[in-house]
TORTORVEX-769647 format. One record per residue (C-alpha): residue number from 1; residue in one letter; y, z, x. Coordinates in pm, 1 decimal, always signed. Example, Ala and Ser with C-alpha at 12.3 -4.5 7.8 and 13.67 -1.06 7.14 Angstrom:
<rs>
R    k  r         Y         Z         X
R    1  A    -450.0    +780.0   +1230.0
R    2  S    -106.0    +714.0   +1367.0
</rs>
This chain:
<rs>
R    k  r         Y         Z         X
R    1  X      +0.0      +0.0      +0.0
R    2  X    +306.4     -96.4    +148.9
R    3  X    +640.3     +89.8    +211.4
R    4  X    +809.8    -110.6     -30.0
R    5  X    +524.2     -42.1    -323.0
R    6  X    +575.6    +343.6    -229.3
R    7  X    +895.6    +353.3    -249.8
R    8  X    +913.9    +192.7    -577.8
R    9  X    +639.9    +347.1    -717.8
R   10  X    +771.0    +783.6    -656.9
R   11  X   +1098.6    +636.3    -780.0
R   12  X   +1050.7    +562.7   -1105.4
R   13  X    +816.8    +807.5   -1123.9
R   14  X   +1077.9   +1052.4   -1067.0
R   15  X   +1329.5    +890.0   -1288.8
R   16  X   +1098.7    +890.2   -1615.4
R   17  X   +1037.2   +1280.5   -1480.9
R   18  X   +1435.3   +1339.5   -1454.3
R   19  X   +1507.0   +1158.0   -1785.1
R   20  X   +1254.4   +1361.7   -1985.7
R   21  X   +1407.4   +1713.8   -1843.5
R   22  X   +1710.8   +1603.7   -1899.6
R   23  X   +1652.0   +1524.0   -2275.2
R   24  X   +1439.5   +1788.5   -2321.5
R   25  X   +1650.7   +2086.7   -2101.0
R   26  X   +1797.1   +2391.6   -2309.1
R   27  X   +1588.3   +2310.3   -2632.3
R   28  X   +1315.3   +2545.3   -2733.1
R   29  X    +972.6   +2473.4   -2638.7
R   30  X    +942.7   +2574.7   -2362.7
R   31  X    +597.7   +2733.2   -2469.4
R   32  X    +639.3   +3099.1   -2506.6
R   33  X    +630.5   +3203.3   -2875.6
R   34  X    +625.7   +2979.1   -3167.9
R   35  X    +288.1   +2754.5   -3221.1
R   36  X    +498.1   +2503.7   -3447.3
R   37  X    +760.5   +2412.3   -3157.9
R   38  X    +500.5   +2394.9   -2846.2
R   39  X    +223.7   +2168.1   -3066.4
R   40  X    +488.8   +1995.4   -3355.6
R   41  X    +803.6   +1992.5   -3112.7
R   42  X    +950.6   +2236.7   -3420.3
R   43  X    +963.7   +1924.3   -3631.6
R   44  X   +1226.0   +1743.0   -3406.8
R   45  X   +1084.8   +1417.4   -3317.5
R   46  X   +1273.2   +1104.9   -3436.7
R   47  X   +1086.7    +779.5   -3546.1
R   48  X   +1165.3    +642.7   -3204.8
R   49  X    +984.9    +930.6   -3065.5
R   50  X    +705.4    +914.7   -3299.3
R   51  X    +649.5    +545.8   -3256.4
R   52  X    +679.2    +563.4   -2874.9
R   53  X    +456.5    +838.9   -2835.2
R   54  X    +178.9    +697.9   -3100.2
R   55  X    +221.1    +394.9   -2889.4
R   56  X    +169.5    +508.0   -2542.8
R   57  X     -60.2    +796.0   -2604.5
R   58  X    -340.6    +536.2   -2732.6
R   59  X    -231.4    +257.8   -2491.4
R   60  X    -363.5    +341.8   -2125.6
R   61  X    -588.4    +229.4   -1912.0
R   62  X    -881.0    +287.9   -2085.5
R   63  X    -722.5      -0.3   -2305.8
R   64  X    -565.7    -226.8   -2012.7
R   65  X    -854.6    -209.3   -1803.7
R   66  X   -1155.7    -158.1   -2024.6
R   67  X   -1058.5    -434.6   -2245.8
R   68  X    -910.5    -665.6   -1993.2
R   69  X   -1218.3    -571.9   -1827.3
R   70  X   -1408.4    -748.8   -2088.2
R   71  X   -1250.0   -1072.6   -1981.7
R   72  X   -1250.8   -1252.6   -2350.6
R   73  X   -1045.7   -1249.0   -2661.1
R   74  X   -1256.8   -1093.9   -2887.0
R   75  X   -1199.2    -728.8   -2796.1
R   76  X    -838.3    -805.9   -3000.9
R   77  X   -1015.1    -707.8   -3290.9
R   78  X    -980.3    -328.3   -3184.9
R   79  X    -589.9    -353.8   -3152.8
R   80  X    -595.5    -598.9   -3522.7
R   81  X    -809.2    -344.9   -3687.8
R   82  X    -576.8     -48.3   -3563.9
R   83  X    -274.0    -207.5   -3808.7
R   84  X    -477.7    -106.7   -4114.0
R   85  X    -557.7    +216.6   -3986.8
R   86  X    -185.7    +326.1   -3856.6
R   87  X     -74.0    +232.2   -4243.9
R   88  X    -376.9    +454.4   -4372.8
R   89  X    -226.8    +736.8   -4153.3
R   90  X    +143.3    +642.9   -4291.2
R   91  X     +39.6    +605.2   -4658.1
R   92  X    -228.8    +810.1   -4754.2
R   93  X    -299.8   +1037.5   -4473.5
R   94  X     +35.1   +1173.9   -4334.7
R   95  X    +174.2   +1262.9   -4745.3
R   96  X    -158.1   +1492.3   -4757.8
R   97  X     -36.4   +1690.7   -4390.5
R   98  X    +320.3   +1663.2   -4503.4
R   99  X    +264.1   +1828.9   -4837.7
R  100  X     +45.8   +2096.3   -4700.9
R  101  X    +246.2   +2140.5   -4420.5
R  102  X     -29.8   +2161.3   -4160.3
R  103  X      -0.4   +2210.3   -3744.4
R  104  X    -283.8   +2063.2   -3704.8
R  105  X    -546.9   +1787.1   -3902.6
R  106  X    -794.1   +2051.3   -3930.9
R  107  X    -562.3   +2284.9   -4091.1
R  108  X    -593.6   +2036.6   -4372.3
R  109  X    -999.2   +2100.0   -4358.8
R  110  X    -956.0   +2502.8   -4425.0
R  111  X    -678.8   +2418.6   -4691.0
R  112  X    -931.3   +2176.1   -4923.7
R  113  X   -1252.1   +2387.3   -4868.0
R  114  X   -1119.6   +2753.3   -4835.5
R  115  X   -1334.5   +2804.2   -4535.1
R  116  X   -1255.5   +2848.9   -4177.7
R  117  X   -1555.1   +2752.5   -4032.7
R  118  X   -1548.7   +2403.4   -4081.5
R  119  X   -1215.9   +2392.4   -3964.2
R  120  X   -1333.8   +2526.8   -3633.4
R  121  X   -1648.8   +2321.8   -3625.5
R  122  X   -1451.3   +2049.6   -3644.2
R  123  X   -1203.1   +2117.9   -3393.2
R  124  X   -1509.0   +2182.9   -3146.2
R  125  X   -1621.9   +1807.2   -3220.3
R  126  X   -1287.5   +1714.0   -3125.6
R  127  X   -1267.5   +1930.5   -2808.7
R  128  X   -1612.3   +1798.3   -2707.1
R  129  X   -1507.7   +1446.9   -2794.4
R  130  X   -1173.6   +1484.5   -2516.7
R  131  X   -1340.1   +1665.3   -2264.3
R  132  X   -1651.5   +1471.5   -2225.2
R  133  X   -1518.9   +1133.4   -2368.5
R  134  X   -1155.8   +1054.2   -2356.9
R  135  X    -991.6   +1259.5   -2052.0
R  136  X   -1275.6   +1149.0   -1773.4
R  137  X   -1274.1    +768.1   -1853.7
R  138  X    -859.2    +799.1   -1839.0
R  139  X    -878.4    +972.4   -1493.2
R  140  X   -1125.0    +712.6   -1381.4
R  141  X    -994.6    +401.8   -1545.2
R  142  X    -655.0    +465.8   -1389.0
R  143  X    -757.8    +547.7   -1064.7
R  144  X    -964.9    +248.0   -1056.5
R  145  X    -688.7     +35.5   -1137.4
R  146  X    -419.2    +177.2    -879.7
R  147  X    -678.2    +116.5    -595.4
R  148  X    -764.4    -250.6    -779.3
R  149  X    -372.2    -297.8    -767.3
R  150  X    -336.6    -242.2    -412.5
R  151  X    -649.7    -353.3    -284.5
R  152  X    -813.2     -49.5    -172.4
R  153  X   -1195.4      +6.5    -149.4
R  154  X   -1243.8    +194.6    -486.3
R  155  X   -1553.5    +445.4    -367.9
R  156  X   -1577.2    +724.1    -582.1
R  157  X   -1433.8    +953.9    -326.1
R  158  X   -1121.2    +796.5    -343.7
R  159  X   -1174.3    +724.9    -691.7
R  160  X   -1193.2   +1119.4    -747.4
R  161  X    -896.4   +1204.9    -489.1
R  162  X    -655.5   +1018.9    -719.2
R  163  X    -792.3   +1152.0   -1026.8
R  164  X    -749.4   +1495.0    -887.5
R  165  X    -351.8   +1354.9    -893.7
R  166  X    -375.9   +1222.6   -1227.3
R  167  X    -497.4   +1543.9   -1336.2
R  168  X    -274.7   +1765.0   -1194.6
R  169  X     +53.9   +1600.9   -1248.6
R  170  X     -32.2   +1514.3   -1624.4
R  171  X    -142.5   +1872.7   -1649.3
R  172  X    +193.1   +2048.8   -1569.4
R  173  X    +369.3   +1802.9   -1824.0
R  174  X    +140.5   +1959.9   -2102.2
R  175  X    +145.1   +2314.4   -1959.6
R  176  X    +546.9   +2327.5   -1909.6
R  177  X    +675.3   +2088.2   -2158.7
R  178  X    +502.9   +2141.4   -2518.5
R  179  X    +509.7   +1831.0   -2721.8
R  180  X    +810.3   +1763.8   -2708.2
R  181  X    +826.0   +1647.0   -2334.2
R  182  X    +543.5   +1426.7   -2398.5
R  183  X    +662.1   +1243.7   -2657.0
R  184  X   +1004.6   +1210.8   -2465.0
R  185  X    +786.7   +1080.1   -2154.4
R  186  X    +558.8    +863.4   -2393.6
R  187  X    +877.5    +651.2   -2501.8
R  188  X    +995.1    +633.4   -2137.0
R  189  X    +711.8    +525.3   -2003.3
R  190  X    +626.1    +306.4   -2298.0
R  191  X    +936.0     +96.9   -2274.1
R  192  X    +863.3     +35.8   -1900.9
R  193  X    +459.6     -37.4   -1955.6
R  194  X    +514.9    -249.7   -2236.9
R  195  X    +802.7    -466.8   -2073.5
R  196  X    +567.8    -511.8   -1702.1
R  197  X    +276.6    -629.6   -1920.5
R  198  X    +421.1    -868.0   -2134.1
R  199  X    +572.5   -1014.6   -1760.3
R  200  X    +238.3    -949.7   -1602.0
R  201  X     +89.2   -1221.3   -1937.4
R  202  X    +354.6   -1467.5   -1857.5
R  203  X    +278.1   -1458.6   -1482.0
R  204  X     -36.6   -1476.7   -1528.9
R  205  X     -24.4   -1733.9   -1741.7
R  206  X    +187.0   -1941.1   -1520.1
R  207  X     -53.6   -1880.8   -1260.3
R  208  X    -301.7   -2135.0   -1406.3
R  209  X     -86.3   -2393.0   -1556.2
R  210  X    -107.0   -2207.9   -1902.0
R  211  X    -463.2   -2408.6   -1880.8
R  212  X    -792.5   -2251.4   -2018.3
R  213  X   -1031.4   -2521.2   -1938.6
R  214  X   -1324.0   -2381.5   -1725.9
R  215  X   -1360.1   -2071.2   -1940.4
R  216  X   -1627.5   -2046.3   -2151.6
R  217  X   -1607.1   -2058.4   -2535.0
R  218  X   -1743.8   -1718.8   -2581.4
R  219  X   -1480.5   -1578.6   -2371.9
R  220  X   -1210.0   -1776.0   -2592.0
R  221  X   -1299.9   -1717.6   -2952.3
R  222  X   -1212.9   -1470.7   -3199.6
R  223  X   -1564.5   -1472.3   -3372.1
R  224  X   -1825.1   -1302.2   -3197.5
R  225  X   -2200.7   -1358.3   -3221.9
R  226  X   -2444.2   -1130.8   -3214.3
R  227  X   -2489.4   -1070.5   -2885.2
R  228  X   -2110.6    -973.6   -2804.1
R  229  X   -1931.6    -672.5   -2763.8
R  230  X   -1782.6    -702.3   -3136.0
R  231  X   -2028.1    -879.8   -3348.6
R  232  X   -1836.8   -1075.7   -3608.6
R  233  X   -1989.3    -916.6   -3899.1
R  234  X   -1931.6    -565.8   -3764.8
R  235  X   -1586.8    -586.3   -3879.5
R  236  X   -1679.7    -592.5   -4227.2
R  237  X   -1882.1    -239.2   -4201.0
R  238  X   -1799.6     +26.3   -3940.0
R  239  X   -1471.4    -111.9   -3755.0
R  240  X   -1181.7      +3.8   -4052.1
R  241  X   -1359.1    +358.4   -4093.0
R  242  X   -1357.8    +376.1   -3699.6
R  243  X    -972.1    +319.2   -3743.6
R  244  X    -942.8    +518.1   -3994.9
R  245  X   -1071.4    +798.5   -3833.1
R  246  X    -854.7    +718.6   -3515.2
R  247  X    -549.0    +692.6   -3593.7
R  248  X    -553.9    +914.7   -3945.2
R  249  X    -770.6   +1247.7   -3801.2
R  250  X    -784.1   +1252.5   -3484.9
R  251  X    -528.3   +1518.8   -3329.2
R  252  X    -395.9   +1361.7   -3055.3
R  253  X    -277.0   +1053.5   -3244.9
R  254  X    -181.2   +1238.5   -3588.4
R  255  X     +51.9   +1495.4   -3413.9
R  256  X    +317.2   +1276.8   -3319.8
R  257  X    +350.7   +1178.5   -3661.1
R  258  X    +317.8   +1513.3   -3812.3
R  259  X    +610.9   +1652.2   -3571.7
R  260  X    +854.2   +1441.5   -3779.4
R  261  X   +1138.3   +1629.1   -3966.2
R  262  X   +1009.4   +1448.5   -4312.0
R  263  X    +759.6   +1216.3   -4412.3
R  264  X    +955.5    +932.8   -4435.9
R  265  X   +1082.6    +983.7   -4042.9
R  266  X    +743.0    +976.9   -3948.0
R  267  X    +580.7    +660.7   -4150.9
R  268  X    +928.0    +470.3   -4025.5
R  269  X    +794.2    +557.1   -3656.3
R  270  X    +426.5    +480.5   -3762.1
R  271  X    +515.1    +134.2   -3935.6
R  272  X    +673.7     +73.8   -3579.7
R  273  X    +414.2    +179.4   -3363.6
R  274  X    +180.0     -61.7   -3640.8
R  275  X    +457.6    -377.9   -3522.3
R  276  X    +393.4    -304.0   -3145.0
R  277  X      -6.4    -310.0   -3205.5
R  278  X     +10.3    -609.5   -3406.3
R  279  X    +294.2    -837.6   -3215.3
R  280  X    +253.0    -690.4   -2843.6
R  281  X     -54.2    -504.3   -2771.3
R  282  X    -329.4    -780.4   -2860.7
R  283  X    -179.3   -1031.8   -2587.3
R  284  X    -164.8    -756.6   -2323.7
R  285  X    -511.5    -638.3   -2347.7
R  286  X    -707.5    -966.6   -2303.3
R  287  X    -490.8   -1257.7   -2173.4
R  288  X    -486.9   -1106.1   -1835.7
R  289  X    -853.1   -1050.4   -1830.9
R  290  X    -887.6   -1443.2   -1968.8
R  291  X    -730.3   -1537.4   -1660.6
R  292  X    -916.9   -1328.2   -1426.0
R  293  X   -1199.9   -1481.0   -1531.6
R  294  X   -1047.6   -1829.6   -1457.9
R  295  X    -893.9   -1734.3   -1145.2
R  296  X   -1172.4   -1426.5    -976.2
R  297  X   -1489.6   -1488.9   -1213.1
R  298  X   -1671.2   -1190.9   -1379.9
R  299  X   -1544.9    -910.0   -1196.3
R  300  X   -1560.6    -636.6   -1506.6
R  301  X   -1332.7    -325.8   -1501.0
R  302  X   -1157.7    -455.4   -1145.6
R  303  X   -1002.9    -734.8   -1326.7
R  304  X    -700.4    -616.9   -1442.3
R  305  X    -605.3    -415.6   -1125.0
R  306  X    -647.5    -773.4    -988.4
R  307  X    -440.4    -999.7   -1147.5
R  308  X    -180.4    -761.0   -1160.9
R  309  X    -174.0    -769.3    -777.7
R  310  X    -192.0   -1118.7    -786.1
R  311  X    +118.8   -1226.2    -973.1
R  312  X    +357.6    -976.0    -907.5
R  313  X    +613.2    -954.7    -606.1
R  314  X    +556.6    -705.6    -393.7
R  315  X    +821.3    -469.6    -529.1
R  316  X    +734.1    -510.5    -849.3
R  317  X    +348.7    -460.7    -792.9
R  318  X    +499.4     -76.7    -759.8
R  319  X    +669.3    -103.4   -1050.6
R  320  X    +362.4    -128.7   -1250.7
R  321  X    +170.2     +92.8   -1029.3
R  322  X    +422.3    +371.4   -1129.3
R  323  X    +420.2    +222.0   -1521.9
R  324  X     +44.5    +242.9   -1528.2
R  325  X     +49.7    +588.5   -1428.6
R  326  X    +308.9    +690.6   -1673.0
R  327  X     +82.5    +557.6   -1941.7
R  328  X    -251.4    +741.8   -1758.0
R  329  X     -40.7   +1079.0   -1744.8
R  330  X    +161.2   +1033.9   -2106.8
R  331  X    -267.3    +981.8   -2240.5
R  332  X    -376.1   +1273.5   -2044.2
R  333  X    -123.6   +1567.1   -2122.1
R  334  X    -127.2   +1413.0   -2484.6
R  335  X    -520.6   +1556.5   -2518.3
R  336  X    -454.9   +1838.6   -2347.0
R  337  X    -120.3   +1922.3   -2540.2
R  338  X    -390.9   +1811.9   -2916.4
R  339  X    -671.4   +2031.9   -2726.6
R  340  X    -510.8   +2336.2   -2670.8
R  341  X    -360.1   +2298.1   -3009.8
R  342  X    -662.8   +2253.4   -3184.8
R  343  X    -815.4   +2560.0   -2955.3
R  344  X    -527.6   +2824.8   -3032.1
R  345  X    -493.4   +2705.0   -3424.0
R  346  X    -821.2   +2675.3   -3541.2
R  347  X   -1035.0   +2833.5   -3316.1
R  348  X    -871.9   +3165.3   -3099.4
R  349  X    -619.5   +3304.1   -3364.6
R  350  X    -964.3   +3205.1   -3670.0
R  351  X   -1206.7   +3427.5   -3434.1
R  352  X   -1001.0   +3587.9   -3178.5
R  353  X    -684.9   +3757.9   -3293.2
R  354  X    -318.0   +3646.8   -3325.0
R  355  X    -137.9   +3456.6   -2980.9
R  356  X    +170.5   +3588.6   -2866.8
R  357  X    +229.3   +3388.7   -2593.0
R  358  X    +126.9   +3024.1   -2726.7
R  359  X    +233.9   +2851.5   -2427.6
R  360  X     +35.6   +3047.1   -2157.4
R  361  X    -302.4   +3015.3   -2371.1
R  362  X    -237.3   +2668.2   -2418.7
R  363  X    -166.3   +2630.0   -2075.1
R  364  X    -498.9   +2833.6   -1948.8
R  365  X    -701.9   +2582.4   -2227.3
R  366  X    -511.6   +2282.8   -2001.8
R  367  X    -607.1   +2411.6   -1698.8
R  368  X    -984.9   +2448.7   -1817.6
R  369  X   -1014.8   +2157.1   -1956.5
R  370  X    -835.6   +1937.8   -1689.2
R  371  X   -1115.7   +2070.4   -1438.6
R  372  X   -1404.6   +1963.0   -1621.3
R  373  X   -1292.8   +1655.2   -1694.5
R  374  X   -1287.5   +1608.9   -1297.4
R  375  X   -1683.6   +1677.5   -1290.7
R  376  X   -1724.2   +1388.6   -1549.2
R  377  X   -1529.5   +1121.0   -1377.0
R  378  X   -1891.3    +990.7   -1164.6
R  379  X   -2068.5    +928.1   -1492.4
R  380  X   -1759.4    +667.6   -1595.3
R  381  X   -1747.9    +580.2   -1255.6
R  382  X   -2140.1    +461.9   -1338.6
R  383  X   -2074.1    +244.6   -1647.0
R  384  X   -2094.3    -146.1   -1672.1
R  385  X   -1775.6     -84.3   -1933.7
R  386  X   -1547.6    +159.7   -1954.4
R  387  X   -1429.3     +84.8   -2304.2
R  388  X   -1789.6     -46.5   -2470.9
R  389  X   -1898.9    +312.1   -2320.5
R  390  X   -1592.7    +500.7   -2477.2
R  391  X   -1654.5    +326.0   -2798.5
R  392  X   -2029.3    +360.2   -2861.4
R  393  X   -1996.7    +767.3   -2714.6
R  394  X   -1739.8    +863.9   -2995.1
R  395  X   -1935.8    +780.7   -3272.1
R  396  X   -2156.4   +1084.0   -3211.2
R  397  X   -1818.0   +1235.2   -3360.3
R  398  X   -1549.8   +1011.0   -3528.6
R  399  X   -1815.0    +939.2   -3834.2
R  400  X   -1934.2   +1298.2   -3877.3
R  401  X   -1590.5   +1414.5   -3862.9
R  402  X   -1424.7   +1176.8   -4108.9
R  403  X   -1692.4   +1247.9   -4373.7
R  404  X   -1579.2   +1597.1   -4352.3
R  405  X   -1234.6   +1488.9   -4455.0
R  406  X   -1286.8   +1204.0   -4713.7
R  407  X   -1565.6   +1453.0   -4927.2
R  408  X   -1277.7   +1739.3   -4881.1
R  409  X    -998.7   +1504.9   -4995.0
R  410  X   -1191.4   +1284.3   -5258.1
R  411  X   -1427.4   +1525.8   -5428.3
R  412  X   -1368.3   +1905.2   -5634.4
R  413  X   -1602.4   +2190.1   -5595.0
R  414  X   -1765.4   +2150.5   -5259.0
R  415  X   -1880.7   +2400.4   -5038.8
R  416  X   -1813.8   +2421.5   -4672.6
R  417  X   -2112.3   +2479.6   -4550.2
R  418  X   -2226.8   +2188.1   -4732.3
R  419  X   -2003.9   +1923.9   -4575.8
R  420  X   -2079.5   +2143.1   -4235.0
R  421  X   -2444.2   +2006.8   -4269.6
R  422  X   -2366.0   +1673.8   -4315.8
R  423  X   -2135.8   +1631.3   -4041.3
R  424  X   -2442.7   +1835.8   -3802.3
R  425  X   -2661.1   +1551.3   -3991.6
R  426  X   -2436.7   +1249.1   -3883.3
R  427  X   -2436.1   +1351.7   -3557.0
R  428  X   -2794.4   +1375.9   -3520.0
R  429  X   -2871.7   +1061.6   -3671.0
R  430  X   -2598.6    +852.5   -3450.1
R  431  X   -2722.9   +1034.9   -3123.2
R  432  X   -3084.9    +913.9   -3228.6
R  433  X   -2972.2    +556.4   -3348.3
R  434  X   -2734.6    +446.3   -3064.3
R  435  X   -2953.1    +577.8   -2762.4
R  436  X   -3338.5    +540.4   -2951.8
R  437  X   -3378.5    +360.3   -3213.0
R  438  X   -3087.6     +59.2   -3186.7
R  439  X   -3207.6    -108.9   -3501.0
R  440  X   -2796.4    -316.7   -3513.4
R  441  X   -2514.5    -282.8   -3350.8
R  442  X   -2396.8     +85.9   -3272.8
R  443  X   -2003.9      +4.3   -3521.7
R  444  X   -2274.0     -79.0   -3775.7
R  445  X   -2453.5    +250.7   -3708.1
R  446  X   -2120.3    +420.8   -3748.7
R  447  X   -2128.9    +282.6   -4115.4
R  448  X   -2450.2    +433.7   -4183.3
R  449  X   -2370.2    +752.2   -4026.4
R  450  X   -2027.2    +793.6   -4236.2
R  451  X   -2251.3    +707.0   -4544.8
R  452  X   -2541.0    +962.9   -4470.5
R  453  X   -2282.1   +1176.1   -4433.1
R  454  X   -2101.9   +1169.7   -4722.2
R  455  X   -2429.1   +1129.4   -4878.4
R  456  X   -2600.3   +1450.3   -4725.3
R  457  X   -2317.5   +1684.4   -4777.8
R  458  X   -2299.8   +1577.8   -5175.2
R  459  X   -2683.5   +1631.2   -5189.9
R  460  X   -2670.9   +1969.7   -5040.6
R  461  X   -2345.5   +2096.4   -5232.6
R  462  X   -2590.9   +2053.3   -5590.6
R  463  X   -2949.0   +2058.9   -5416.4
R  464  X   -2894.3   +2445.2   -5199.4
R  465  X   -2563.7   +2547.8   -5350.3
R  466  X   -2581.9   +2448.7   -5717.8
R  467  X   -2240.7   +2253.3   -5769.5
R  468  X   -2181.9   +1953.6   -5888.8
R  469  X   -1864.3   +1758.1   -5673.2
R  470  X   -1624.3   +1614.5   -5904.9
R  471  X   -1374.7   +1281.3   -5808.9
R  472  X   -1053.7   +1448.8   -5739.8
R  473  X    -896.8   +1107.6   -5724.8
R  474  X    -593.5   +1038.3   -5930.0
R  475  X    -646.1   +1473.6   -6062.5
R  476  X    -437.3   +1593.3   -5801.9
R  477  X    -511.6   +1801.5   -5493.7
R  478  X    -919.8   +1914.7   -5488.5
R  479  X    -962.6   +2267.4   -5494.9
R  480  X   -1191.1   +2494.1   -5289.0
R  481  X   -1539.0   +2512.3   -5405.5
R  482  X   -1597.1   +2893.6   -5580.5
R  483  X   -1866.9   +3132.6   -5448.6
</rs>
């Protein structure tokens, strides 16, 4: 890495740092006291904020290099798909947290079913789901970039030294900022990674004459057969419920909305961050890859890394280099700033006793969870894809968890424990589909999951518990099931 690069690179780094203290400097949140200000930013966010943060919190490199990675069009369909389920989480999602005025998702669980024990059991999925899942395959995916950027041998010693960085650095943000510094760094950064992609597509482009001949079809279309990473007909079963789950439960996405002063603040900044997925994000996640395959062949994961460090200057090569790990550190202290939410809400203060000091539990729960995540960056560092493996790995959760929520918000007089055993259920059955039995493709397996889920928790509420669920649909909010 050249002197140039460096220098480049620590100074915007430092200038996204300064520009976040600076907005963020004599307001409360500093993470002593109040739950609602360190997770929720004390409802303070504007729509800018909200769609910036929504924005950059999804988009890092486990998008930009897992799906470049890919090197074909077709993995589009994750970013297309994500429009319907970012106006699910503006229309029909975010009126249910607003009106109940919930901290976090699963705060909406313990409202609907009067019981805190699924609230906590789902939380745990969650927690399970980031440490395991989501916060090793960011540390390795950027890491593995940088060193693709600059050329570097990318040995999983180095590969761990740099995620040791990531982790550390996007750590401190969480610990010392609350939510409200990483949204404020999330719009930042997202201005500047948005902006050096959409050059790095045009460069790219340029590079080979804005000519695709020499790539294969199957790398080209939008209709996949049934041997590809996205199956055509898969998008007809499991793909919108794996959105909807996404971007509508999960806490790491839903709190930026929820820290809005009203509703209609926050589904202005979701409709936004919907515009950015649909107009922007689909180009920058597979045309680069496209090209890479023209231009270096089928080089997986490195590809991205690549091209970028093909078609930019020198000085701007650092540029992205700092952008990229902006969007790797805005990704990383967003989890930890959802996880130690979803710990202190739902799980310490349920079973533990009343925090006093939000800020330094949720800062030990950072910590903790940042140094796991470290031990789990070899298995990613193992996998043919990063973002097939992410995928296929949170579908032991996403369906069991969103059944919890559509029987709590569609159906009357169901127990907890009931919809407790069919979440347990779903995630049983997924485990033993996707890595046993593989009958279809794992997003059609999610289908079946969500459906024996439903399906099992309805059967137990009248089979063990004697109740019969009611549609609460159109009968206002369901109720708690009675003893």
């Amino acid at each position: 890495m050249s002197t140039i690069q460096v220098a480049v690179f620590l100074g915007i780094t430092a200038l996204i740092a300064f520009a976040t203290y600076m907005h963020c400097r004599g307001k409360r949140g500093s993470g002593t006291g109040d739950e609602r200000d360190y997770f929720l930013a004390n409802g303070g966010l504007a729509w800018y904020f909200v769609a910036g943060s929504i924005t950059l919190t999804n988009l890092s490199t486990d998008q930009l290099v897992g799906m470049n990675g890919n090197q074909m069009a077709l993995l589009a369909w994750w970013e297309f798909a994500a429009v319907a389920g970012l106006f699910i989480l503006a229309f029909v999602f975010l009126p249910v947290y607003y009106r109940n005025n919930c901290t976090t998702t699963t705060e909406l669980l313990q409202k609907k079913y009067g019981d805190k024990h699924i609230r906590a059991l789902i939380s745990l999925l969650f927690l399970f789901g980031n440490l395991f899942i989501f916060l090793p395959a960011i540390l390795y995916g950027g890491s593995l970039f940088l060193l693709s950027l600059v050329g570097m041998e990318s040995d999983l010693g180095t590969i761990m030294v740099l995620s040791v960085i990531l982790a550390t650095v996007g750590a401190a943000y969480a610990i010392f900022g609350g939510l409200r510094a990483v949204a404020v760094s999330d719009t930042y950064s997202g201005v500047l990674i948005l902006g050096m992609a959409l050059l790095v597509v045009y460069l790219a482009l340029a590079a080979i004459d804005f000519d695709f001949t020499g790539i294969p079809a199957e790398r080209l279309t939008l209709i996949g057969d049934d041997n590809s990473p996205i199956p055509w007909h898969t998008l007809l079963t499991g793909m919108i419920f794996i959105q909807t789950f996404y971007w509508s439960t999960n806490q790491t996405i839903t709190q930026r909305a929820m820290a809005a002063p009203n509703i209609r603040e926050a589904q202005r900044g979701v409709l936004v961050a919907a515009a950015i997925r649909l107009l922007i994000v689909p180009v920058i996640v597979v045309v680069p890859g496209i090209v890479s395959y023209k231009m270096f062949g089928d080089v997986g994961d490195p590809a991205y890394g690549m091209i970028v460090g093909e078609v930019l200057p020198l000085w701007l090569s650092g540029a992205f280099a700092a952008a990229i790990f902006a969007a790797v550190l805005t990704t990383f202290n967003s989890i930890l700033n959802a996880s130690a939410a979803l710990y202190v809400c739902d799980m310490h203060e349920a079973y533990v006793g009343e925090v006093k000091k939000v800020g330094r539990l949720g800062a030990i729960v950072s910590i903790v969870m940042s140094l796991l995540a470290l031990t789990l960056v070899p298995f990613f560092a193992s996998q043919e894809s990063l973002i097939n493996t992410v995928q296929q790995l949170y579908g032991l959760l996403s369906m069991p968890i969103l059944s919890a929520f559509i029987v709590g918000l569609m159906f009357r007089n169901v127990k907890a424990a009931a919809a407790m055993v069919g979440v347990v259920t779903g995630v049983a059955f997924y485990a033993f589909w996707s890595m046993y039995w593989q009958p279809a493709h794992y997003i059609h397996g999610m289908a079946v999951t969500l459906i024996l889920s439903i399906a099992t928790s309805l059967t137990v509420n009248r089979v063990v518990f004697g109740q019969s669920a009611e549609l609460a649909i159109g009968k206002g909010e369901p109720q708690p099931a009675t003893a």
